[in-house]
VOBA-1610 file (N, C-alpha, C; in pm, whole numbers, padded with zeros to 5 digits, always signed):
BEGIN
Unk-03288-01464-05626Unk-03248-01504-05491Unk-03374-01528-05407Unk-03408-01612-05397Unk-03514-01706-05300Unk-03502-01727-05134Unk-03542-01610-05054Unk-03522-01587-04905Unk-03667-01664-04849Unk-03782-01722-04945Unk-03887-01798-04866Unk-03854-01907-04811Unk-03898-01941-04687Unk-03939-02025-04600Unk-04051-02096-04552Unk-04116-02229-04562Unk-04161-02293-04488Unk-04210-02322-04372Unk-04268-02281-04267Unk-04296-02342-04124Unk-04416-02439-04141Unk-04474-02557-04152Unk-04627-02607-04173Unk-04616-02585-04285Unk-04777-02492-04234Unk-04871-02448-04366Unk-04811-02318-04384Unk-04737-02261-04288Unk-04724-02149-04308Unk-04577-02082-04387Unk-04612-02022-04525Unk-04516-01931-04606Unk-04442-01814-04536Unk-04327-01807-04573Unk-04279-01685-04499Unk-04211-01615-04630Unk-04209-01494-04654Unk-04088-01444-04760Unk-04003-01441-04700Unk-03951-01450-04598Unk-03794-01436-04581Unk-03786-01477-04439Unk-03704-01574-04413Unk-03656-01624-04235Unk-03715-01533-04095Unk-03633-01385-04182Unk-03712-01323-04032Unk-03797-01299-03928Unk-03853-01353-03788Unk-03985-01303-03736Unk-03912-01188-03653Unk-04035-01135-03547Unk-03997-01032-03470Unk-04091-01154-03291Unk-03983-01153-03252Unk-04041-01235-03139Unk-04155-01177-03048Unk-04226-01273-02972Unk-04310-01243-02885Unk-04305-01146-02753Unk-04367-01059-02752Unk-04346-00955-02649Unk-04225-00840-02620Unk-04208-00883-02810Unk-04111-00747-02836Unk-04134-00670-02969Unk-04303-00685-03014Unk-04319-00640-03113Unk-04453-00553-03082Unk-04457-00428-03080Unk-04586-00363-03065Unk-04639-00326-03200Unk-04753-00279-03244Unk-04829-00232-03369Unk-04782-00096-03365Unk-04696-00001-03253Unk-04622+00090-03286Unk-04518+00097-03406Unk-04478-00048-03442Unk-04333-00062-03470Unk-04394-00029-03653Unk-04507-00033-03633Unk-04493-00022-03765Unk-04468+00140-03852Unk-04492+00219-03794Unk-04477+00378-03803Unk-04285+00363-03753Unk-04196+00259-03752Unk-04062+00283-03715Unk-04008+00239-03835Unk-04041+00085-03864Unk-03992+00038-03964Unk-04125-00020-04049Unk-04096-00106-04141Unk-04143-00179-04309Unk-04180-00300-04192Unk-04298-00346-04136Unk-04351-00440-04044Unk-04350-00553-04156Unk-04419-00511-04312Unk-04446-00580-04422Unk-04340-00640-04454Unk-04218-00608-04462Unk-04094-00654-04490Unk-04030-00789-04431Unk-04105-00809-04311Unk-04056-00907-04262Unk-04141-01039-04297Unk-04070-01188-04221Unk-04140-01255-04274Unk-04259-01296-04186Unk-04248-01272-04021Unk-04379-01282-03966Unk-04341-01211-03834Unk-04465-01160-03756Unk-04456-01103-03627Unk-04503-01193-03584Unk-04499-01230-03405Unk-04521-01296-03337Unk-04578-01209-03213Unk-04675-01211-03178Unk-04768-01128-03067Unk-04761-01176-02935Unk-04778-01058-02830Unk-04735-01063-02688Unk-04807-01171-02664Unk-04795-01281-02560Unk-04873-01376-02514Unk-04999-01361-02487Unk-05083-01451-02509Unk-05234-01406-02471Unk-05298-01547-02381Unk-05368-01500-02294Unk-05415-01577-02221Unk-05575-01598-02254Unk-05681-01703-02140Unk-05791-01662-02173Unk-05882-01550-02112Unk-05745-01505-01973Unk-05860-01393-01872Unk-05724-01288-01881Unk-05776-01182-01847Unk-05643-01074-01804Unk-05532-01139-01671Unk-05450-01131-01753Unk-05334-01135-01608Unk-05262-01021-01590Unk-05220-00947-01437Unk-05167-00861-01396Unk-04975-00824-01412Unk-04991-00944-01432Unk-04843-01017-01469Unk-04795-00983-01280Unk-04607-00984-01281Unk-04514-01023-01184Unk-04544-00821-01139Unk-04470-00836-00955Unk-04486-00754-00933Unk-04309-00631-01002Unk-04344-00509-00986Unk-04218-00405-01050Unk-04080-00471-00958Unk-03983-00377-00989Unk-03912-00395-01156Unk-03946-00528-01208Unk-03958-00502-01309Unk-03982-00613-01422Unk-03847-00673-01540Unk-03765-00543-01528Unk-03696-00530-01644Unk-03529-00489-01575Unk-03456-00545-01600Unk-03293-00529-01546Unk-03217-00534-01677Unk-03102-00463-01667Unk-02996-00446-01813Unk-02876-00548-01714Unk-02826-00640-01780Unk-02760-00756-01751Unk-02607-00728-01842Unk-02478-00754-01829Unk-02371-00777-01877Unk-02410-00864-02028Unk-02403-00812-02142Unk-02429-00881-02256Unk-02604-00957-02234Unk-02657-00865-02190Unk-02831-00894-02206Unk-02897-00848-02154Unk-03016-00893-02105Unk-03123-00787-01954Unk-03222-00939-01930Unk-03243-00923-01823Unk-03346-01025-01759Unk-03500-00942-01750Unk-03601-01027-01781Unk-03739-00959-01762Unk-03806-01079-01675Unk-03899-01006-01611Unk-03988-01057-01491Unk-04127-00970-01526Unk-04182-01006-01694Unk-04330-00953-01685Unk-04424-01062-01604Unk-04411-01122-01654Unk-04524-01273-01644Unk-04641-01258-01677Unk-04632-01234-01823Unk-04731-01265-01900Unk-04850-01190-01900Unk-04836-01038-01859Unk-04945-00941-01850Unk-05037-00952-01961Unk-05127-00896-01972Unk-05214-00894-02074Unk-05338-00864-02084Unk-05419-00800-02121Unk-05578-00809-02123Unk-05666-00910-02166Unk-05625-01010-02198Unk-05692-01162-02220Unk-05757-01171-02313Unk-05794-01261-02376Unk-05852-01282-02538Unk-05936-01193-02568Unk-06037-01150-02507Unk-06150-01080-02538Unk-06111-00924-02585Unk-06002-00895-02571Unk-05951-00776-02556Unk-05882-00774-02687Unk-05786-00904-02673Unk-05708-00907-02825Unk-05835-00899-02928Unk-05955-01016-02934Unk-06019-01034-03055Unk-06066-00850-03094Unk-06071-00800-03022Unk-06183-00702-03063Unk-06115-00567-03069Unk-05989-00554-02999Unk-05877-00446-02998Unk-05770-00461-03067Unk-05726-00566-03089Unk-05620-00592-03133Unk-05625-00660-03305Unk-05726-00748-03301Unk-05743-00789-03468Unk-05741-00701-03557Unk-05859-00634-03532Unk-05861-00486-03615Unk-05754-00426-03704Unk-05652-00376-03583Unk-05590-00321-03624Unk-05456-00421-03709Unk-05435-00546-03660Unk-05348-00629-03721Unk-05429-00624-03852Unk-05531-00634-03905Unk-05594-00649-04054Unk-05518-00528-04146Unk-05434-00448-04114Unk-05365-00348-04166Unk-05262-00383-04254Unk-05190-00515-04151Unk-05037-00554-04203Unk-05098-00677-04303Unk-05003-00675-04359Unk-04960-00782-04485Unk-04905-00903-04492Unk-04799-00879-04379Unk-04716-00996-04284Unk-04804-01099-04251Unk-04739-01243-04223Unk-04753-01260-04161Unk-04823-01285-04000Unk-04910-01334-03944Unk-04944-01284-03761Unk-04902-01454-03743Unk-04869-01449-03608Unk-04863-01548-03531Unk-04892-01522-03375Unk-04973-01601-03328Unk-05059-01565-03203Unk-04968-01662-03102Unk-04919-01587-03004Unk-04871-01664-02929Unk-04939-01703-02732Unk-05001-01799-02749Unk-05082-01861-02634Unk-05031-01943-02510Unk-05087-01909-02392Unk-05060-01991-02267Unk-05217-01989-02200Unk-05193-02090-02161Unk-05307-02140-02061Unk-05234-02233-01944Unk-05355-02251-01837Unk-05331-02277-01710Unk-05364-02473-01724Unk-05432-02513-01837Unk-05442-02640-01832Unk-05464-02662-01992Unk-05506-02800-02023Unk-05541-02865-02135Unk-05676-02766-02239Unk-05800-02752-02114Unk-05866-02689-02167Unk-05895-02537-02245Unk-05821-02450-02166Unk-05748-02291-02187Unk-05686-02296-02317Unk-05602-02386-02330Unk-05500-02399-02443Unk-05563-02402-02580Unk-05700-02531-02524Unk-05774-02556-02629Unk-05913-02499-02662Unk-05935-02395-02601Unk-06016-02299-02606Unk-05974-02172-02718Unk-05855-02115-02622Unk-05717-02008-02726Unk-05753-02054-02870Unk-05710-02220-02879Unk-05675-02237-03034Unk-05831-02236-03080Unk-05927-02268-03040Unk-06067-02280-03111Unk-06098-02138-03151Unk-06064-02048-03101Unk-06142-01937-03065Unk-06061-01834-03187Unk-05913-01827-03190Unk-05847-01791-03265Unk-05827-01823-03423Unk-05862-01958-03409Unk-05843-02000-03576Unk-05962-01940-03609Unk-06074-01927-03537Unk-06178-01847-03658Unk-06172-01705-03716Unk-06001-01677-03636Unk-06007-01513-03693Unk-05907-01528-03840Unk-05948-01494-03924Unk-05876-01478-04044Unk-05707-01407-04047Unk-05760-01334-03979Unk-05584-01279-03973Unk-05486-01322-03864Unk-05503-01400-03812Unk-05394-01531-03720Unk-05340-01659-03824Unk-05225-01641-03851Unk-05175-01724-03973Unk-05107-01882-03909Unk-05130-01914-03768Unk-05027-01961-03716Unk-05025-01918-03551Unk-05001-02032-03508Unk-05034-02038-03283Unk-04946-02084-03248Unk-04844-02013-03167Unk-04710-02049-03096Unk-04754-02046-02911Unk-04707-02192-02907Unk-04782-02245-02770Unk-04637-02205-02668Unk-04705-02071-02584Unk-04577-02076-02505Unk-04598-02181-02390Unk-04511-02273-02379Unk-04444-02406-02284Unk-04372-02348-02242Unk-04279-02229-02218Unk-04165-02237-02132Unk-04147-02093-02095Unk-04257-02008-02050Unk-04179-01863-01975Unk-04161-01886-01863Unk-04060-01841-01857Unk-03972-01901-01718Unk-03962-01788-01624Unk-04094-01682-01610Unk-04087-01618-01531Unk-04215-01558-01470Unk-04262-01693-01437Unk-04392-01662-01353Unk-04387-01787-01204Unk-04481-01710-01145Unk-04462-01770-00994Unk-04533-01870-00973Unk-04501-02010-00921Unk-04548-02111-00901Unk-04705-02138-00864Unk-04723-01984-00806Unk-04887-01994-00768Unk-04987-01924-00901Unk-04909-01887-00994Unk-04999-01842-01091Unk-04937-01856-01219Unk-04861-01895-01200Unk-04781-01967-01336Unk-04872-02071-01432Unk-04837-02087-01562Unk-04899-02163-01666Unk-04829-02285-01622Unk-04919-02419-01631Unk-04797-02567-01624Unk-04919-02628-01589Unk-04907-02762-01537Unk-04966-02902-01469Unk-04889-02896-01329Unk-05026-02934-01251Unk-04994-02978-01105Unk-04908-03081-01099Unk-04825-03057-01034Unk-04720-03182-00965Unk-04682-03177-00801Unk-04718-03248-00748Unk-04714-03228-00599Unk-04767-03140-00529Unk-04893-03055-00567Unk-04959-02929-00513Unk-04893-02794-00593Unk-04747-02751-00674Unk-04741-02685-00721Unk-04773-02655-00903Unk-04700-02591-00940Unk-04735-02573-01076Unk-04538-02600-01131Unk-04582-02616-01254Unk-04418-02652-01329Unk-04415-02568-01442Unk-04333-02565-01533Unk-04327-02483-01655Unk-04388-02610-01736Unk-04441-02622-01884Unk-04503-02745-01871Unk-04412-02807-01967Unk-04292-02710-02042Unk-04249-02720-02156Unk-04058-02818-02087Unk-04077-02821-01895Unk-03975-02909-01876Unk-04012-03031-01812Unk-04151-03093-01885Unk-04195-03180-01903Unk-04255-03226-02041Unk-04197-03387-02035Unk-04235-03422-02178Unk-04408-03442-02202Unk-04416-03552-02115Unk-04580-03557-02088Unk-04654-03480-02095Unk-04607-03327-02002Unk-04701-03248-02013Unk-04717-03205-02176Unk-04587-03096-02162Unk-04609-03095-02344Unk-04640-03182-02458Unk-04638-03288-02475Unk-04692-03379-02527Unk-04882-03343-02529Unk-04908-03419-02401Unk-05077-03364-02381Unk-05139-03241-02437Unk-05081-03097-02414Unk-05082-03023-02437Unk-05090-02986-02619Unk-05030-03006-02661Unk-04982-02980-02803Unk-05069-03076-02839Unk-05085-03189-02825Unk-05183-03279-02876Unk-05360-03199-02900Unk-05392-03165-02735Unk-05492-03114-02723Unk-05517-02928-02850Unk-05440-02901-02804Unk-05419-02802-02923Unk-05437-02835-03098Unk-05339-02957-03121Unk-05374-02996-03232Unk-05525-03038-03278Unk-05577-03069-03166Unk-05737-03141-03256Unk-05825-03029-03221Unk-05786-02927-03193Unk-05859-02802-03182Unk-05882-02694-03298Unk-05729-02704-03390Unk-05694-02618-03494Unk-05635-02678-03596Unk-05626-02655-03739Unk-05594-02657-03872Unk-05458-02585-03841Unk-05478-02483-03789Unk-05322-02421-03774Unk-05199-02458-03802Unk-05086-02395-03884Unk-04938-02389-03793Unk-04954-02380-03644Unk-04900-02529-03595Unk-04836-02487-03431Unk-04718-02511-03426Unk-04662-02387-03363Unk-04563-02402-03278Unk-04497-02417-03197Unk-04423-02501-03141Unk-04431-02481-02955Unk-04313-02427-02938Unk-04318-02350-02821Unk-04168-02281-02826Unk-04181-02330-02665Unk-04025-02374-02700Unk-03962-02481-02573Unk-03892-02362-02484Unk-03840-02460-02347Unk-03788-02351-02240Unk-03618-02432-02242Unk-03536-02372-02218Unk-03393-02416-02223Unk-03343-02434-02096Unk-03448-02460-02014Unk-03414-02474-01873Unk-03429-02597-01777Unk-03397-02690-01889Unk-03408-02834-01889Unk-03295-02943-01874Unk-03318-03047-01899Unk-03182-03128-01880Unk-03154-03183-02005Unk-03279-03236-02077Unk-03248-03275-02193Unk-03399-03210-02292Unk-03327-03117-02390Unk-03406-03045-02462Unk-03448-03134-02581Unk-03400-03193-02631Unk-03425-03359-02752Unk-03513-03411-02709Unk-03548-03429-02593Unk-03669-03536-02568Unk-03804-03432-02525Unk-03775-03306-02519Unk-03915-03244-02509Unk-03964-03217-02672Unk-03870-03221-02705Unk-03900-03183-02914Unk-03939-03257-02944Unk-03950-03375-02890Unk-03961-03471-02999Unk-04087-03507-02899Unk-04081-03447-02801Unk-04282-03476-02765Unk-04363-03403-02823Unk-04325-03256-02842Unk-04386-03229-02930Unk-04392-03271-03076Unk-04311-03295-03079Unk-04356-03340-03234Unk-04460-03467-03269Unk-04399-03526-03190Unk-04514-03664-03190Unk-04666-03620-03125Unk-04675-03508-03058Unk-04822-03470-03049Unk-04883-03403-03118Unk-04798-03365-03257Unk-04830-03265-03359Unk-04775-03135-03442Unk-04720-03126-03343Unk-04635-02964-03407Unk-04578-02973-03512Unk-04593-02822-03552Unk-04548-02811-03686Unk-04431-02763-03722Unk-04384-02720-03590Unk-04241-02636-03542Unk-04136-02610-03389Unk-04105-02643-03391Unk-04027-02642-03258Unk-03982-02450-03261Unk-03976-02407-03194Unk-03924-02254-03137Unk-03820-02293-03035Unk-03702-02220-03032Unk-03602-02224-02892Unk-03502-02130-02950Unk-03410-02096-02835Unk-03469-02121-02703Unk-03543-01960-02632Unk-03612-02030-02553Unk-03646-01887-02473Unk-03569-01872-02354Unk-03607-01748-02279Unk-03448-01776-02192Unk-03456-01836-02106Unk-03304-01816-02005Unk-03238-01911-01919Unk-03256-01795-01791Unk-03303-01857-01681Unk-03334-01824-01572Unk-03230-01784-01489Unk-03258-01657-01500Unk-03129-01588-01413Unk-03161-01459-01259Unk-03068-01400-01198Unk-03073-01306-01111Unk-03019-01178-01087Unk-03045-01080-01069Unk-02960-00966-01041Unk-02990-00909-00894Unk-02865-00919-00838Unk-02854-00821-00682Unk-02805-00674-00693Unk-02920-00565-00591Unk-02855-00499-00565Unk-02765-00503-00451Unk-02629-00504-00458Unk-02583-00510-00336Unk-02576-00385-00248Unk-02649-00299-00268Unk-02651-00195-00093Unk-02795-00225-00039Unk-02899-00264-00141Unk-02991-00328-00026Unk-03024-00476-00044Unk-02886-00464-00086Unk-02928-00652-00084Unk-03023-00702-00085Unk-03065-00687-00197Unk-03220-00777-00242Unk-03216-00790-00392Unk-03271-00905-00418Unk-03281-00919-00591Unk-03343-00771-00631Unk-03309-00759-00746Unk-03356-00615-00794Unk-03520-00665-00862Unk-03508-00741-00912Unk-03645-00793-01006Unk-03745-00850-00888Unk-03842-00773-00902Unk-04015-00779-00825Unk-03997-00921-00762Unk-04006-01021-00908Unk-04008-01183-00867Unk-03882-01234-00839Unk-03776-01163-00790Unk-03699-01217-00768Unk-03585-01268-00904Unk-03643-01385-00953Unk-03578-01429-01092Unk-03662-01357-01242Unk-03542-01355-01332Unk-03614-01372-01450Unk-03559-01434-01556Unk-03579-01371-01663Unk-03570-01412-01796Unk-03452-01405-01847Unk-03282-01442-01898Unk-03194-01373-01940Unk-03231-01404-02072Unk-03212-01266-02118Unk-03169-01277-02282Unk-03089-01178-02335Unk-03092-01187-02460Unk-02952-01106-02540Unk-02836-01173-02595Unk-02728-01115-02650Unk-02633-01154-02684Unk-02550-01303-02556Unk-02556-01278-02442Unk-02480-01356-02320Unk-02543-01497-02393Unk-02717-01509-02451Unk-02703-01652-02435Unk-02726-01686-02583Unk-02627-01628-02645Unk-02648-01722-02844Unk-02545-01831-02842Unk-02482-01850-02773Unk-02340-01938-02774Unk-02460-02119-02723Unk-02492-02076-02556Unk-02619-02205-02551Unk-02718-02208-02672Unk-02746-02111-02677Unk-02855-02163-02782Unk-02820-02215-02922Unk-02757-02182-02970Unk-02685-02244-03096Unk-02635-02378-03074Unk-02629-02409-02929Unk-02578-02590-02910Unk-02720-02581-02904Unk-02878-02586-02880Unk-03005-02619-02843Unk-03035-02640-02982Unk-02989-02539-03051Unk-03083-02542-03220Unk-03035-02692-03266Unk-02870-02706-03258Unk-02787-02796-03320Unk-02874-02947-03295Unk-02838-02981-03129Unk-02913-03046-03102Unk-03050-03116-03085Unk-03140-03053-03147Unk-03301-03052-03187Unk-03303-03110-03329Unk-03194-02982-03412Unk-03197-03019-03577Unk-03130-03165-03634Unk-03056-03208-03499Unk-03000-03327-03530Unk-03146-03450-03492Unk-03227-03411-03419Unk-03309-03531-03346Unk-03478-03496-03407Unk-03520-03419-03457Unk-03649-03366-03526Unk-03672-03340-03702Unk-03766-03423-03739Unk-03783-03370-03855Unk-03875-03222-03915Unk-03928-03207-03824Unk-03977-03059-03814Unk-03920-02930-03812Unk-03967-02811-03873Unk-03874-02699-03894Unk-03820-02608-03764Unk-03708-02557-03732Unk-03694-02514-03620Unk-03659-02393-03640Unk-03728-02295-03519Unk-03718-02162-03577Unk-03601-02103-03396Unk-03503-02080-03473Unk-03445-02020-03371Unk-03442-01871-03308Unk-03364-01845-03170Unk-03388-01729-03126Unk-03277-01692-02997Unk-03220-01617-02986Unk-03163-01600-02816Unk-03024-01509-02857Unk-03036-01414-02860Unk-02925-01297-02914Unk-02889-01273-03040Unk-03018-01298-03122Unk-02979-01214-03262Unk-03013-01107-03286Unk-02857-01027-03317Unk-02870-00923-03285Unk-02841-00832-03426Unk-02727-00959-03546Unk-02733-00876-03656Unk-02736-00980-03733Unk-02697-01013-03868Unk-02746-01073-03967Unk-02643-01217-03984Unk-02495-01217-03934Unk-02444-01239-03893Unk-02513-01365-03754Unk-02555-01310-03676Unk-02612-01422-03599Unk-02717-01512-03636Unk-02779-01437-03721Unk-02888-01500-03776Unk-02856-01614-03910Unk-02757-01606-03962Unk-02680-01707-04004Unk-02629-01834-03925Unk-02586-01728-03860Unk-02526-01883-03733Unk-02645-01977-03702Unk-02753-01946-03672Unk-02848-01980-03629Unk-02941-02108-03739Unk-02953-02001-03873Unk-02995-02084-03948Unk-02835-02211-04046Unk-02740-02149-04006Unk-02662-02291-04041Unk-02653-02418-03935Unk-02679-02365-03780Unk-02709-02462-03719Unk-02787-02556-03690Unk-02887-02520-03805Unk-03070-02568-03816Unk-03147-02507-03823Unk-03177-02369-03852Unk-03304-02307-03798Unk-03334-02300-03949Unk-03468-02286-03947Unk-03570-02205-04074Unk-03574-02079-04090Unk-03587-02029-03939Unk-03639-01915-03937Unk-03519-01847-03781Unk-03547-01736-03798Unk-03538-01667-03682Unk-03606-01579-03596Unk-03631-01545-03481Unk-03655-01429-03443Unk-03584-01381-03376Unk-03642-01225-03362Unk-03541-01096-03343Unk-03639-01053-03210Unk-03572-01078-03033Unk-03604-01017-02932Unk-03548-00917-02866Unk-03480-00896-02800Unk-03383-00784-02715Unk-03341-00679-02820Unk-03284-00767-02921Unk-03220-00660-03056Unk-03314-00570-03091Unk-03485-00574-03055Unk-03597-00499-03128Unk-03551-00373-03010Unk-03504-00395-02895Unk-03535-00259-02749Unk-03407-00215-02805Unk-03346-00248-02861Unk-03193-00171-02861Unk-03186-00134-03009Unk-03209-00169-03115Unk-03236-00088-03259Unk-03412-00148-03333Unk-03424-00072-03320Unk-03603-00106-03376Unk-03576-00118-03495Unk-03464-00096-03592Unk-03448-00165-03758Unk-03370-00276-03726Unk-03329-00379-03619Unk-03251-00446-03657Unk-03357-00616-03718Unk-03436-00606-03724Unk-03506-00723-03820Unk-03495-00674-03973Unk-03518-00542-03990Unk-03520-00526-04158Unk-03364-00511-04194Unk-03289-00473-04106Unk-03140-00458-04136Unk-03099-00650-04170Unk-03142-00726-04065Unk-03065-00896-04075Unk-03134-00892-04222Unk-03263-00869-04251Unk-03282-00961-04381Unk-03198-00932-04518Unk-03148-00773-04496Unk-03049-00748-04629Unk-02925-00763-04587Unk-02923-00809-04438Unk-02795-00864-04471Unk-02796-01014-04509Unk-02877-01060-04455Unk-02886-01265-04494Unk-02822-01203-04667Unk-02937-01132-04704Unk-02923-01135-04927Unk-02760-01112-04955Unk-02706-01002-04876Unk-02610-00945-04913Unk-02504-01086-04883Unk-02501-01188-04754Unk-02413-01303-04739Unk-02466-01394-04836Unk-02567-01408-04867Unk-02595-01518-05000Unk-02535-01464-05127Unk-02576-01261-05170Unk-02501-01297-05259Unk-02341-01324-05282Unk-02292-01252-05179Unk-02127-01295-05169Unk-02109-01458-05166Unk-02204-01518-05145Unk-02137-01682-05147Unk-02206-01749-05243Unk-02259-01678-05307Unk-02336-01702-05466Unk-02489-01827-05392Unk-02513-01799-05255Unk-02662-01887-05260Unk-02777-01822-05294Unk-02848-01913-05404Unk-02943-01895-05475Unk-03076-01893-05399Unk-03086-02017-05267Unk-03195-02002-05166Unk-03158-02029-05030Unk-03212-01979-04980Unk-03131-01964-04832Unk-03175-02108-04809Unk-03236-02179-04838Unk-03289-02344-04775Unk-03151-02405-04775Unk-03079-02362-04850Unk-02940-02399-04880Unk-02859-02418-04749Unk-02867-02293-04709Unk-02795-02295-04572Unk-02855-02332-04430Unk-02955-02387-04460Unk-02993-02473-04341Unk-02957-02580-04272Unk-02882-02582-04162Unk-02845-02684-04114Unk-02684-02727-04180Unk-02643-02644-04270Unk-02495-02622-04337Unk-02410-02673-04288Unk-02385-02646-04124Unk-02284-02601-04090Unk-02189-02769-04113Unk-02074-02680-04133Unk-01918-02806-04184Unk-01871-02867-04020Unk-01883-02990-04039Unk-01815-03050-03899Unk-01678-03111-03910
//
């Protein structure tokens, strides 16, 4: 039974990742980190960012919204704190990057491909929860945009990235768009090696006795189970319009979803919210993917890609 996967250049033993900014080097003293088929690391910038002001984090009806914005200690911190200790795992790494323009982006990727244990650069285009004055994007009218709900921008972007690195890139798109087909397919034509989606959908929580958004910035992030139903029309729709591999994401929570996901198109998956609420549920989906292949007698999961019966 054959659970490898493809992204690029990059091999996976088995569909599973563990998404960005829900995987610490703790996790490995919880579960088999090795087991999976790749981790994906908190965003990294090129300077420290402070990220959004507190609460950051709200529990939502079927999900929770986050308002970090992209905290971090900035490259210099990852190369020399953080490599190290990734040289441990076996997995998989995938470095996931934002910058403030063309050059940042293409700095990240220069600077990173010379580290041996970065297998692969997932260009975040779409966190949808940083503030217009310090947010990642291209100027448009004096403010800043997400850059990933623009084609142009992402296009430029991913391009500039590409002649920077040998890498797997990935771009992981924002779902907070009008038409998600035509940002995929800018990336793709500027290079990518993978489309990622969706990340989340921009949402709010009130307290109503002091009536005020509960989250610092006001808006954040929804994710969880509330949004696999959109996202499974996003995967559908991409896998119908891209020849590139698409790695899906947005409430998988058991093995079961992660099917859905990869019969709707995906290669791959990752596992976010599901990591805060069971820290085995990535090694739990992958025996279950084996256990639904072997009940339906599939020999390689490539099989069930993009499956689904209309």
């Amino acid at each position: 039974m054959n659970l490898a996967v493809r992204i690029g250049k990059l091999k996976l033993k088995n569909p599973v990742m563990l998404a960005s900014g829900t995987f610490g080097l703790e996790y490995d003293g919880l579960i088999d980190v090795n087991s999976l088929g790749a981790v994906v690391m908190k965003t990294i910038t090129l300077r420290p960012r402070i990220g959004n002001p507190p609460p950051r984090i709200v529990e939502t009806p079927s999900g929770m919204l986050n308002s970090i914005g992209l905290e971090n200690k900035g490259l210099d911190d990852f190369l020399k704190n953080k490599i190290p200790l990734l040289n441990k795992l076996k997995t998989a790494v995938v470095a996931s990057i934002a910058g403030d323009d063309e050059d940042e982006f293409r700095e990240l990727a220069r600077r990173l491909t010379k580290e041996e244990r970065v297998n692969a650069l997932e260009l975040n285009l779409s966190c949808p929860n940083l503030s217009r004055a310090s947010g990642i994007g291209h100027r448009v009218s004096g403010e800043r945009d997400i850059i990933g709900q623009d084609e142009k921008a992402t296009y430029r972007i991913v391009k500039a990235v590409r002649k920077a690195t040998g890498l797997t890139l990935i771009a992981k798109l924002s779902p907070n768009v009008t038409d998600i087909v035509k940002i995929a397919k800018a990336a793709q034509a500027a290079g990518a090696d993978s489309i990622s989606l969706v990340n989340t959908f921009l949402g709010m929580a009130v307290d109503i006795e002091t009536k005020r958004p509960i989250l610092g910035n006001v808006t954040g992030g929804l994710s969880g189970p509330a949004i696999k139903p959109l996202a499974l029309k996003f995967v559908r729709d991409v896998y119908k319009s891209v020849r590139i591999p698409i790695i899906g994401m947005g409430g998988v929570m058991d093995y079961k979803d992660a099917v859905e996901f990869i019969l709707s198109g995906s290669s791959a998956v990752q596992i976010g919210t599901g990591n805060f609420i069971n820290p085995s549920a990535a090694t739990q989906i992958i025996i279950g993917i084996r256990g639904y292949m072997r009940k339906h007698r599939i020999g390689d999961v490539k099989e069930l890609i993009g499956a689904l019966r209309l």
